[in-house]
N, C-alpha and C positions, 0 to 999 in steps of 0.2 A: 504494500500500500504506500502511495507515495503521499509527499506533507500535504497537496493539494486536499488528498481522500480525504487523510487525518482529522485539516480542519475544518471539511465540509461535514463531517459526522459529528467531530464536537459541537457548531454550531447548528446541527441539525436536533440533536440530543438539549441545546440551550433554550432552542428556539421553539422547541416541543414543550419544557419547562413554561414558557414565558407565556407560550399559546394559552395552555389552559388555565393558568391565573386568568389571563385577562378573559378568555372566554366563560368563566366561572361569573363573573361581576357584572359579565356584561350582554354578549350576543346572544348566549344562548337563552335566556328570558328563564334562568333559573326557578325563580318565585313564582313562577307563573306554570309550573311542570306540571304539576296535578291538576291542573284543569279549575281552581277555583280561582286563581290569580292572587290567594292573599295566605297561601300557606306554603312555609318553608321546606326544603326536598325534606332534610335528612337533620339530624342533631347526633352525634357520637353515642357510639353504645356503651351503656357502662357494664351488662351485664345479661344476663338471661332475662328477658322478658322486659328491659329496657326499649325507652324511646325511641324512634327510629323513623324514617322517611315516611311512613304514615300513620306512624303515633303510636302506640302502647298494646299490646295484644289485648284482644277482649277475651274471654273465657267462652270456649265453644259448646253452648246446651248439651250437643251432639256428641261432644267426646271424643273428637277425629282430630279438629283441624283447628290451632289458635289460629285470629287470625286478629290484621287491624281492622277498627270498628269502621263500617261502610263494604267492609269487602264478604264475600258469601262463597259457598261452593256446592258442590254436588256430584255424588259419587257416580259418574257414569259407566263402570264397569268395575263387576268384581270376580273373582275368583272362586271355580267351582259352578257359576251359575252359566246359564246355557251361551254359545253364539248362536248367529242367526242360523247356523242350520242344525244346532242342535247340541252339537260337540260340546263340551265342557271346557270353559275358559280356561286356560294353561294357570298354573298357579308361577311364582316370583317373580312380579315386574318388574323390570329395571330399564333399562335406557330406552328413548323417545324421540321422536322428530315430528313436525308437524308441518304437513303441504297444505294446500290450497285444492281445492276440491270442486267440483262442479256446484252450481247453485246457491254460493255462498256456502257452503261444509267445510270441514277442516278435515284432513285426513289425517290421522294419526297412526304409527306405525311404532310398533312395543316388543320390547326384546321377554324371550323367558328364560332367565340361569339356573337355567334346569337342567340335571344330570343323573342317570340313574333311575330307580324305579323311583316315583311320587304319586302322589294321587290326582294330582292333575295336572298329567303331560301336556305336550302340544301331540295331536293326533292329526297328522297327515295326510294326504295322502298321494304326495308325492316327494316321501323325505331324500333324503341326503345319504340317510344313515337308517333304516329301520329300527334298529335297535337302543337309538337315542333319545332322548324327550326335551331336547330345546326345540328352540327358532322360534318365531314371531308372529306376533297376529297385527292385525289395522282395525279402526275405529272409524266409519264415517260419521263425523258430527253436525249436528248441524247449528244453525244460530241461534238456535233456543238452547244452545247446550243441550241437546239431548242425543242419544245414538240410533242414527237410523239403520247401521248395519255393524256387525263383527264376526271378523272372520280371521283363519289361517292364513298367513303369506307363503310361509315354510316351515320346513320341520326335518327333524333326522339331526339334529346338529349336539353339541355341548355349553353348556353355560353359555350363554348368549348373555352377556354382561349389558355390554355399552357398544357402542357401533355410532354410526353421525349418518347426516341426510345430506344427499348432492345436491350440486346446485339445479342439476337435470331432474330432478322430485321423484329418484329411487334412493332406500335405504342399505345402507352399507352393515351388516351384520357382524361381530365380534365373535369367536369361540375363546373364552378363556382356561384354554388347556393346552397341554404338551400330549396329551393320549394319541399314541399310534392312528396314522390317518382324521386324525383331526388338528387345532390349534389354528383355523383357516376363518376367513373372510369370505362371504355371499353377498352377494347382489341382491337387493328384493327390491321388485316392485309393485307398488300397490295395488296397483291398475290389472296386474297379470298376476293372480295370487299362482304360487303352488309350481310357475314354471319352472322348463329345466333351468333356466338361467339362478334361480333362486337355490338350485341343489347343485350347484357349480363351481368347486369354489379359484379361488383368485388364489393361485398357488406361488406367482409370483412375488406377493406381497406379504408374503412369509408364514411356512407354518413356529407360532411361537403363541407363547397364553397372551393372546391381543385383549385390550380393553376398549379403544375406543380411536375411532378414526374421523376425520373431516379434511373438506377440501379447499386448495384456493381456488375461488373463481377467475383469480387474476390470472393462474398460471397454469389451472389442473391438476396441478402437485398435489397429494394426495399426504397426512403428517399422521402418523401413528403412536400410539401410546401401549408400552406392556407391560402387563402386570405378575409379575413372577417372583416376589420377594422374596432374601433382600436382594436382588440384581434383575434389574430393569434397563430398558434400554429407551431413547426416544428416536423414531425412524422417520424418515420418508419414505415413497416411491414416484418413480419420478416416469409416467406413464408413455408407453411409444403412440399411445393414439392421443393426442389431446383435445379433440372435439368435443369433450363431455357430451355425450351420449350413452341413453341405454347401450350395455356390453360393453362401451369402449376399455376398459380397464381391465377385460379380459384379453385383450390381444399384446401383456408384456409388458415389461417396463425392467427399471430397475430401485436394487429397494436397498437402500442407505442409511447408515445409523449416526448420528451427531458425535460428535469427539471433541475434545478443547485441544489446539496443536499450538506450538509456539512459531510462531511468523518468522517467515524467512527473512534476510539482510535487508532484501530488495519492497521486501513488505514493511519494512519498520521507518518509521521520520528519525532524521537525527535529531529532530528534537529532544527523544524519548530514549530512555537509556532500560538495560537492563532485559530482564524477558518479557513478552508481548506474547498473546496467546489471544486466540479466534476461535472461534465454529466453525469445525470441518466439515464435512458428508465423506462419508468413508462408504464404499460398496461393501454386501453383506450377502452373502449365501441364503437364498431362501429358505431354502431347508433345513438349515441351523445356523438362522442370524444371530441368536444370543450367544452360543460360544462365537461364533466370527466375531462379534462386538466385542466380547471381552478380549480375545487373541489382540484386537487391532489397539487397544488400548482406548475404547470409544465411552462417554460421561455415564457413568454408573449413577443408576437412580436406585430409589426403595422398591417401589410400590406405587405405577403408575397407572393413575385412573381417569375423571372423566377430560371431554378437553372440548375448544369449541373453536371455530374460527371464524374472526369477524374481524371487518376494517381494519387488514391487514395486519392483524397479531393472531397469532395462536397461543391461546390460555389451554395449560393443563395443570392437574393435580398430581401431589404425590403424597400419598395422604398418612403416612406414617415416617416422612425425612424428618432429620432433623436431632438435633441432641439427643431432645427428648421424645421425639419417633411420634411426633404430632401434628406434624403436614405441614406441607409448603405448597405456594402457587407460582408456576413459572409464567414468564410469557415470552414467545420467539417472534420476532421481525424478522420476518426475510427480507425485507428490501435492505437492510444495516447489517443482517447475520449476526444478529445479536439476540443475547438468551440472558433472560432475569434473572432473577426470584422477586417477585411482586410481593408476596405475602408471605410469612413462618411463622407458627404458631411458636409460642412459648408458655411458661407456665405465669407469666405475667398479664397475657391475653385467654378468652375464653371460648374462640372459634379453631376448633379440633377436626381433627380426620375429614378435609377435604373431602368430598369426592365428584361429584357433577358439578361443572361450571354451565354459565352461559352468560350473554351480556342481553341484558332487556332491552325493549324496542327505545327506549328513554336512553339506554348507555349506564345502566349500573352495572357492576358486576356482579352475578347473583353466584354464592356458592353455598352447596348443599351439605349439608356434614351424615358422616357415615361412624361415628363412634360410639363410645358407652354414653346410654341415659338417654337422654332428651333428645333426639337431630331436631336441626332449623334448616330454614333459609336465611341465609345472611347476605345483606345487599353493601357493599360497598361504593362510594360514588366518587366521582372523575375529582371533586373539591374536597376528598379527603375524610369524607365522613363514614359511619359506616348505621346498619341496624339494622334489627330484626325484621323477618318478614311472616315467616309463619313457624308456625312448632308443633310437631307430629306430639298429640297426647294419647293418641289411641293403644301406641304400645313403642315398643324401644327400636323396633324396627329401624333400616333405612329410610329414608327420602330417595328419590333416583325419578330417573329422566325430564326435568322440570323446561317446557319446550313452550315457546308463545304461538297463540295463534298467528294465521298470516296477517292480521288486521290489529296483533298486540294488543287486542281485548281481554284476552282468556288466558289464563297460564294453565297447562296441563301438567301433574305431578303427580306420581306414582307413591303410594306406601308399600313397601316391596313384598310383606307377608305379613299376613294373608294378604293377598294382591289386593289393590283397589286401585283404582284410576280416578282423581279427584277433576275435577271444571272449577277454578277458580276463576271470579271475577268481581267487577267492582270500578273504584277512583281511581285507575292507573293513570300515569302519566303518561302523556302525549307521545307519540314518536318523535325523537328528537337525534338525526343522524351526526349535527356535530356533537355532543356530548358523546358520543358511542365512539367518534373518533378519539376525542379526550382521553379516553378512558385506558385505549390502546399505549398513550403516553405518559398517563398521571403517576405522580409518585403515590405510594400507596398511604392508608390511614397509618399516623406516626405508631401507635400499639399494635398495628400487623406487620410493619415493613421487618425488613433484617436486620437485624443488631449492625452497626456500621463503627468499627473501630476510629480513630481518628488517621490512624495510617494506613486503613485502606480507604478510608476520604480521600486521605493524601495520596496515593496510586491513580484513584482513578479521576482524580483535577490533569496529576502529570499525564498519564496516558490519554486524555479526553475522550475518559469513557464514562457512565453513567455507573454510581455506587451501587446499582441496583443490580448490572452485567459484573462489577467486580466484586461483590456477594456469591454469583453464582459461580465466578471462578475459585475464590477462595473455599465456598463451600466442598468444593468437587476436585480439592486438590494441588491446585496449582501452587507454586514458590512463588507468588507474585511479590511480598512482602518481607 
C-alpha cells in the first residue's frame, strides 16, 4: 500500500467519525424517528429491563413476549400443530428471512436444527437425506398478520441452524455438522418448494459445521460464518457465475478463509514503522476448509454464529470470544479490508452470548442473545446508545431468526423450543437509509466497545487505523505492541 492508500483510509476512517456526529444532530431528523416527532430514539441501558428506544418493557398478560408499551404481537405458527397440508410443523426454529410476496404477503422462510429422531421432524418428501429431520418450511403472510399458507421447502438435511436470504428472494440453508456427507449449504426456494435444487447441495462452499451465510449485492460475494468451537473460521466464496440468479452458485467458485498477514515493504508508508498487518483471503479446500484454515495460519475465532449484510459491512457474532467467553460483534468492510470488533461483552456490561444480528429498517443494530436466563433483543444505535427491545418470558429458551418485513412494519422472531413464530408490530421507526449507513461506521456504545489500552490508541493514531480494527488484531494475536 502506498502513502497515497494510507492517507486516503485514514481520512476515510476520520471522515466516517465526523459523518455521523454530524449526521446524528442533524440530517437525519433523529427526534423525529418514531413517527411522533417529539420523542427521543434511545437513552442508554443500565440494565435488564431498563429504558430504551421505546421506553421500558411492559409486563406481557400472555406470558411470551415483554414488550415496549404500544407494540403487540401474535403467534402465527407453532410447533406440533398442522401445515397446510396437514404434516406436523417441524419443531426448533431458528434462523429467518423475509421476501416480499405477491398481494402484499410477506414470505417467510424458517430453518429446523433438527437432528436425529424428535417428535417433530421436517417430513418431506423430496429430502436430501431420508434418514434426516432438518430443513425448512415458508410462511405466506399476509397484512393482517395472519398465515395464509405453510409449508415444506426441504428436508433430508442436519441442524439447519442459520443460513441468510439472496438478494435474488431464495434462501440459503446452513447444516451445522461435520457428519459424513453432510456439513453442506442448499439453495431453497420459496416459490418451488421441495425441488431438486433444494436437495442439492453447494459443495463448493465447503463441507464444515456452517452457521450462517449472506451476500453482497455489490459484488455476489457470498461471507460465511462457522460454528465448530473452540476453532472457527470466517470465509468467503467468491462465485464463477455472478448474475445472482436462481442456481447461479451452483456452477463453482472459490471458497476462502480470512487471515491477518503482515504487509509487504512495498505495502507499508515510510511513515509507519514497525509491523503492519491486513486481511488476507487465503484459498481453502472444500472438503476440509477448517484444517486448510488452520495449516494456512488463517484468524481463529470461538464460536461463530449469526451474521447479516447491509450497507456494505458484514456484522457477525461470536458468541462465546473473549476472556471471559461472553461474545463479541465483528464487523468486515470490504471496500477498506478491514475487520473490527464493534462490541465485547464483559462482566462490566450485561449483553451476553451474541447470537442473530440484523440492522433494522431505521439502522439500529438489533442483537439477539443466546445464553443463561432471560434472552432479549438488544438494539444498539449509530449515536451510541443502546436498549432493550423485547424479552422472551415464556421460558429460557433462545430468541433466533428476528427478520423485518419488506415494508419494516413487522419484525418476525422465532422462540426456538417449543417452536413459535411471533408477528410483532407497532411505533417502529421510519425507514431511515442514512442512519443504516451510520451504523456500518459508528463507534460503538462506550460499555460495549473493546477495552482500548492507551498504547494500542497509540498504534492505531500511528498506523491510521481505526482502534476498533486494532482490537481485532490484538485480540487475534498479533505483536503489534
Amino acid at each position: 500500500m502506498d502513502n497515497k492508500s494510507n492517507m486516503d483510509r485514514r481520512h476515510f476512517l476520520k471522515v466516517s467519525g465526523i459523518s455521523a456526529a454530524t449526521l446524528a444532530l442533524g440530517a437525519t431528523g433523529v427526534l423525529s424517528l418514531s413517527g411522533n416527532g417529539n420523542k427521543a430514539l434511545a437513552a442508554s441501558a443500565k440494565g435488564k429491563g431498563s429504558f430504551g428506544g421505546y421506553g421500558p418493557l411492559a409486563k406481557d398478560p400472555g406470558g411470551v413476549m415483554n414488550l415496549p408499551k404500544g407494540f403487540q404481537y401474535r403467534i402465527i405458527s407453532e410447533e406440533g400443530k398442522k401445515l397446510s397440508d396437514g404434516r406436523p410443523i417441524p419443531g426448533m426454529f431458528d434462523g429467518m428471512a423475509a421476501f416480499q410476496g405477491k398481494n402484499n404477503t410477506t414470505v417467510l422462510v424458517r430453518n429446523h436444527e433438527l437432528t436425529g429422531s424428535t417428535d417433530n421432524p421436517v417430513i418431506g418428501k423430496n429430502p436430501y437425506d431420508k434418514e434426516n429431520t432438518g430443513g425448512t418450511t415458508a410462511l405466506i403472510v399476509g397484512a393482517n398478520r395472519r398465515v395464509h399458507k405453510e409449508y415444506v421447502t426441504s428436508a433430508g438435511t442436519i441442524r439447519n441452524c442459520a443460513g441468510g436470504g439472496t438478494p435474488w428472494g431464495t434462501w440459503i440453508t446452513c447444516e451445522e455438522t461435520r457428519e459424513t456427507g453432510h456439513g453442506y449449504v442448499f439453495e431453497v426456494d420459496p416459490h418451488d418448494p421441495e425441488n431438486n435444487l433444494s436437495r442439492t447441495p453447494i459443495r463448493e462452499m465447503g463441507s464444515f459445521s456452517h452457521e450462517a451465510v449472506d451476500v453482497d449485492p455489490a459484488t455476489g460475494i457470498v461471507y460465511l460464518t462457522e460454528d465448530d468451537g473452540p476453532e472457527s473460521y470466517f470465509y468467503r466464496f467468491l462465485p464463477n457465475d455472478r448474475s445472482q440468479k436462481i442456481g447461479s452458485l451452483h456452477k463453482g467458485g472459490v471458497l476462502q478463509a480470512a487471515a491477518f498477514e503482515e504487509m509487504s515493504s512495498n505495502q507499508m508508508s515510510d511513515y509507519y514503522t514497525g509491523n503492519r498487518y491486513g486481511v488476507v483471503w487465503k484459498d481453502v479446500d472444500p472438503e476440509k476448509p477448517t484444517l486448510d484454515a488452520r495449516n494456512k495460519g488463517c484468524i481463529q475465532f470461538s464460536r461463530l454464529e449469526g451474521c447479516h449484510f447491509v450497507n456494505g459491512v458484514f456484522w457477525f457474532s461470536d458468541t462465546d470470544a473473549g476472556e471471559k467467553e461472553l461474545g463479541r460483534i465483528y464487523r468486515y468492510i470490504p471496500a477498506t479490508n478491514t475487520l473490527e470488533i464493534f462490541y465485547e461483552s464483559t462482566t462490566t456490561n450485561d449483553l451476553e452470548a451474541p447470537d442473530n444480528v440484523t440492522v433494522t429498517p431505521w439502522g439500529d443494530l438489533w442483537i439477539v442473545e443466546d445464553g443463561p436466563g432471560t434472552d432479549r433483543i438488544i438494539g444498539l444505535t449509530p449515536e451510541g446508545e443502546t436498549y432493550v427491545f423485547a424479552e422472551n418470558v415464556l421460558n429460557n429458551s433462545e430468541l433466533a431468526g428476528p427478520t423485518f418485513s419488506p415494508d419494516g412494519k413487522t419484525l418476525f422472531v422465532n422462540i426456538q423450543s417449543p417452536g413459535i413464530t411471533l408477528a410483532i408490530w407497532g411505533p417502529f421507526a421510519r425507514r431511515n437509509a442514512a442512519r443504516g449507513r451510520m451504523m456500518g461506521h459508528a463507534a460503538p456504545p462506550e460499555i460495549y466497545g473493546p477495552k482500548i489500552s492507551d498504547s494500542l490508541a497509540t498504534y492505531a493514531e500511528v498506523q491510521g487505523i481505526s482502534t476498533l480494527e486494532a482490537a481485532a488484531l490484538q485480540r487475534h494475536g498479533m505483536p503489534i505492541v
